[in-house]
C-alpha positions in Angstrom: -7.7 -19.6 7.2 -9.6 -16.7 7.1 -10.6 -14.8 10.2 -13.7 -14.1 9.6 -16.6 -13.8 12.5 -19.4 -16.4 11.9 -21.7 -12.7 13.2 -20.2 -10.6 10.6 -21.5 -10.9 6.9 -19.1 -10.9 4.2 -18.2 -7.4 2.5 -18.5 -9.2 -0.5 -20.4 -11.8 -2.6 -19.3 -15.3 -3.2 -17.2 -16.2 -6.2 -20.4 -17.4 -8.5 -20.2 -20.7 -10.6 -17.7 -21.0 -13.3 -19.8 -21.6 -15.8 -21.7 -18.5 -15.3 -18.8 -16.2 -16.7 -20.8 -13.3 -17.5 -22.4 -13.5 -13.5 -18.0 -14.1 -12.9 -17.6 -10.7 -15.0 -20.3 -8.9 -13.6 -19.2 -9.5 -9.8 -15.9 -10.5 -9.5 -13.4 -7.1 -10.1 -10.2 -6.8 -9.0 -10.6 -6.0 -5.1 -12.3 -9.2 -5.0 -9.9 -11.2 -6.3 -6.7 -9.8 -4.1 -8.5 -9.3 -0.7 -11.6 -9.4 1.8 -12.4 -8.0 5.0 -14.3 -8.7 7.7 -14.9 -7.6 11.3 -13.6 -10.2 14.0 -15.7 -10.0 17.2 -16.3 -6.4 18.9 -12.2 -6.0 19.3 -11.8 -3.8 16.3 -9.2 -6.4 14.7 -9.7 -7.3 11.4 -9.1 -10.1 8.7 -7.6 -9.6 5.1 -7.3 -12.8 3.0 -6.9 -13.4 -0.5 -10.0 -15.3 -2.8 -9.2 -18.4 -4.6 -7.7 -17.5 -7.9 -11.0 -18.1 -10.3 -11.2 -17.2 -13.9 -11.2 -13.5 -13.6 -10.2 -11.3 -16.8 -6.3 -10.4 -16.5 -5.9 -12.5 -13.3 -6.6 -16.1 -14.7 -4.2 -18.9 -13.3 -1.8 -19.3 -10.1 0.9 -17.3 -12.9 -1.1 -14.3 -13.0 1.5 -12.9 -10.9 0.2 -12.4 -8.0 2.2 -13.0 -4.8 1.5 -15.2 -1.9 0.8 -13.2 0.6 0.1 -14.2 4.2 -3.1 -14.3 5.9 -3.4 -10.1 7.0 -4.8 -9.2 10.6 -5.1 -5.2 11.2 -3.5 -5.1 15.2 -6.7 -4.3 17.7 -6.9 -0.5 18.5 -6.8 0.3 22.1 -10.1 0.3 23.9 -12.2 2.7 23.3 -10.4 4.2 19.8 -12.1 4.9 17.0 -10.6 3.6 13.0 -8.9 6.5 11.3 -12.1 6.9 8.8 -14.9 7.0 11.9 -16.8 9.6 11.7 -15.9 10.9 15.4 -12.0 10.2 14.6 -12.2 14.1 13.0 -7.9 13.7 13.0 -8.2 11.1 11.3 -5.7 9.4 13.7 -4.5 5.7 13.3 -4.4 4.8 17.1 -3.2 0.7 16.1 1.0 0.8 16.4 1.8 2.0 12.9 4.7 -0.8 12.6 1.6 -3.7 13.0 0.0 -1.7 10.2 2.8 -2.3 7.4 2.3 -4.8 5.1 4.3 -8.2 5.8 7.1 -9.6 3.0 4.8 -12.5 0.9 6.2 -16.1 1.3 9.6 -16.9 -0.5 10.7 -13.1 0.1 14.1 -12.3 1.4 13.2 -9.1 3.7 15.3 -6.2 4.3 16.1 -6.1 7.7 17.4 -2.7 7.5 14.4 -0.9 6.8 13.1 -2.5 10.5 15.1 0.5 11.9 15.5 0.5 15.8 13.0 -0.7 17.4 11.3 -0.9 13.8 10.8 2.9 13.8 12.8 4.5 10.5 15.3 7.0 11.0 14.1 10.1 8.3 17.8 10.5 7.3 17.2 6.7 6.1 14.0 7.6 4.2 15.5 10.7 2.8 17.9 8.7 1.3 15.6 7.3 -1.5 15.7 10.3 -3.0 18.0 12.6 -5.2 18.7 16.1 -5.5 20.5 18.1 -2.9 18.6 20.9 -2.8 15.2 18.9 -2.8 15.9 16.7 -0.1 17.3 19.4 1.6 13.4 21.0 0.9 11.4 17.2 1.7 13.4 17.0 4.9 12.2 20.5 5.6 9.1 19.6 4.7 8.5 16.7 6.9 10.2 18.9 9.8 7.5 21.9 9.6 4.8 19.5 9.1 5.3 17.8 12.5 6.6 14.2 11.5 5.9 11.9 14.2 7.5 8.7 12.7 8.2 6.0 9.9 7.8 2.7 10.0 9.1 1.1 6.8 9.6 -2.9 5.6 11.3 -4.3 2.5 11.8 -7.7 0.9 12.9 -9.0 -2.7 11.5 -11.4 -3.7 12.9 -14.6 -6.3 12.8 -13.0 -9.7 14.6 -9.9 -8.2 11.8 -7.5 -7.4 12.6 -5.1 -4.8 9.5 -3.6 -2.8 9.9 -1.0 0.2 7.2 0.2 2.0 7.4 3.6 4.0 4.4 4.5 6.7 5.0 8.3 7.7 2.5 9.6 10.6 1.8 12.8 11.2 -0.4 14.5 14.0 -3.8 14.7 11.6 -5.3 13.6 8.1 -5.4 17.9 7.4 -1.3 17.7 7.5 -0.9 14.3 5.7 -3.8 16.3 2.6 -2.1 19.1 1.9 1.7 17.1 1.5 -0.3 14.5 -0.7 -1.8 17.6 -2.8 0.9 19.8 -2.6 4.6 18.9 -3.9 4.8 15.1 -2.4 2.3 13.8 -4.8 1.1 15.5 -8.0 -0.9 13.6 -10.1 1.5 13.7 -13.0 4.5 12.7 -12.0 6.2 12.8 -8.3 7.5 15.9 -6.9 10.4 14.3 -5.6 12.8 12.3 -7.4 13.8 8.6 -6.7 17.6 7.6 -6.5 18.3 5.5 -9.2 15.5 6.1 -11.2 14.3 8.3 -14.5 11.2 10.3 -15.0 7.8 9.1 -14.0 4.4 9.3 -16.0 1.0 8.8 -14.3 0.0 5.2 -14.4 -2.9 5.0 -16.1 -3.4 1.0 -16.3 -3.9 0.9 -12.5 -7.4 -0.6 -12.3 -9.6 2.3 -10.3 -12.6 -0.3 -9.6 -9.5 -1.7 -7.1 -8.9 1.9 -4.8 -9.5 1.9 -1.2 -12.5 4.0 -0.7 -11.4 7.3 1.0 -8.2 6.3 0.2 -6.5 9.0 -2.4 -3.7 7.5 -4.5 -0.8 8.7 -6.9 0.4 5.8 -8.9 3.6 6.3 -11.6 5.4 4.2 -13.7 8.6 5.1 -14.5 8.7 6.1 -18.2 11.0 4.7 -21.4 13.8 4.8 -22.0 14.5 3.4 -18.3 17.8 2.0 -17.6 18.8 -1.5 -16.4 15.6 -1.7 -14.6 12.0 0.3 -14.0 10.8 1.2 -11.1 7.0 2.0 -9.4 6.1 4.0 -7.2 2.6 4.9 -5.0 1.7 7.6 -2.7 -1.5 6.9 -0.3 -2.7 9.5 2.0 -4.3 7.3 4.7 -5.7 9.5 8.0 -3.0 10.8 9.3 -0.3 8.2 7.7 1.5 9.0 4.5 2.3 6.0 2.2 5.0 5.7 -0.2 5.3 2.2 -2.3 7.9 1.5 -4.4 8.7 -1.5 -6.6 11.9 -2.3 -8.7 12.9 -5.0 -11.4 15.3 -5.7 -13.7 14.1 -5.0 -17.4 10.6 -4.1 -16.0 8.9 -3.8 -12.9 5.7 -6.0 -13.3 2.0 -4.4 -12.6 0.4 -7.3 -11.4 2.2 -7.6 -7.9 2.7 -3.6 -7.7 -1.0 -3.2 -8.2 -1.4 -6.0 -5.2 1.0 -4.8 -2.8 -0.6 -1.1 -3.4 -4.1 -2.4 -2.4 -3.2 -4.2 0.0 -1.3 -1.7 2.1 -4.0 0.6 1.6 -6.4 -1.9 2.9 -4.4 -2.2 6.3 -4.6 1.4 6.9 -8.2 2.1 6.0 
């Protein structure tokens, strides 16, 4: 069920007739098909749910590949706080606990405990280890130190046809820290300046669907490039406020688009 206030209009139209496919073409994009907001109350707690699957170019049945994600709820923010994208919020400071802001496992998954961390914060050692290269990690570490890294909150899951997804939230004090990492070395638009364990070089993805960003919401999406080996992996930086977002996905033989594209919007849907 959706929680959506009976106050609040919907940020988005209805799902028109099926019959009517060009008025279905016309409204229906991507972002409409994977989630929907809406205020609940005056509490600044919000509801995500997905739409009906309808007959929507590239997303078409229940096997369009979509997972089954749970009903999403952005945690209230304290009283009196303003969202990270107000326009008096000049930080741009998520005041919501950052571990109620990453995105839950969808049903069937098998979730990696380990990324909880204690107390579900993320030891950077942990996060560090993702990635390859002495001398570079030695530099991201670095990085993260002279930048004033608060904390990580992190989640992962597999789910039954052996995709891996891991989700890393890293806060900093303001939105002008987490900018300059996301347009410096962390996330060119190319390819990403740091290099995944386990995985080949990266190419800009250029079949992510831009109608579906997160207004406000910059994004560097890659694809890991052929030849890959035994599996290919995807990977998404968001730079959210003061929160820096790193997404990856993993699969055997090849890491679908469908669910990475979901997962990506949806994460950067919690933290707008």
């Amino acid at each position: 069920m959706s929680l959506v206030s009976p106050d609040v209009p919907p940020l988005v139209p209805p799902a028109p007739p099926k019959n009517d496919r060009r008025v279905l073409r016309a409204v229906l994009r991507w972002t409409a098909a994977v989630v929907v907001f809406a205020a609940v109350g005056a509490g600044t707690a919000y509801g995500i749910t997905g739409m009906e699957r309808t007959d929507v170019p590239g997303l078409q049945t229940e096997s369009d590949g979509r997972w089954d994600y749970p009903t999403l709820t952005k945690p209230p923010l304290p009283s009196g706080s303003p969202g990270p994208f107000a326009e008096e919020n000049k930080a741009g400071s998520h005041y919501a606990d950052l571990r109620a802001l990453v995105l839950p496992a969808p049903k069937g998954a098998s979730e990696d405990k380990a990324l909880r961390g204690s107390d579900g914060w993320l030891p950077t050692k942990d996060f560090l280890a993702q990635f390859t290269g002495k001398e570079r990690v030695d530099a991201l570490r670095q990085n993260l130190k002279d930048n004033g890294l608060r904390h990580i909150a992190a989640r992962g899951w597999t789910t039954a046809d052996g995709t891996r997804t891991r989700v890393y939230l890293l806060q900093f004090d303001t939105a002008a820290v987490v900018d300059e990492l996301f347009s410096g070395d962390v996330a060119p638009y190319s390819s990403p300046g740091y290099s995944l364990r386990g995985a080949g070089d990266f190419a800009a993805d250029q079949d992510f669907p831009s109608a579906a960003r997160v207004e406000k919401i910059p994004y560097s999406v890659y694809a890991e490039s052929k030849p890959y080996g035994s599996e290919q992996v995807r990977q998404a930086y968001l730079s959210a406020g003061d929160v820096l977002a790193m997404v990856v996905q993993s699969r055997k033989g090849a890491a679908k688009a469908v669910p990475f594209q979901q997962t990506v919007i949806l994460q950067s849907q919690l933290l707008s």
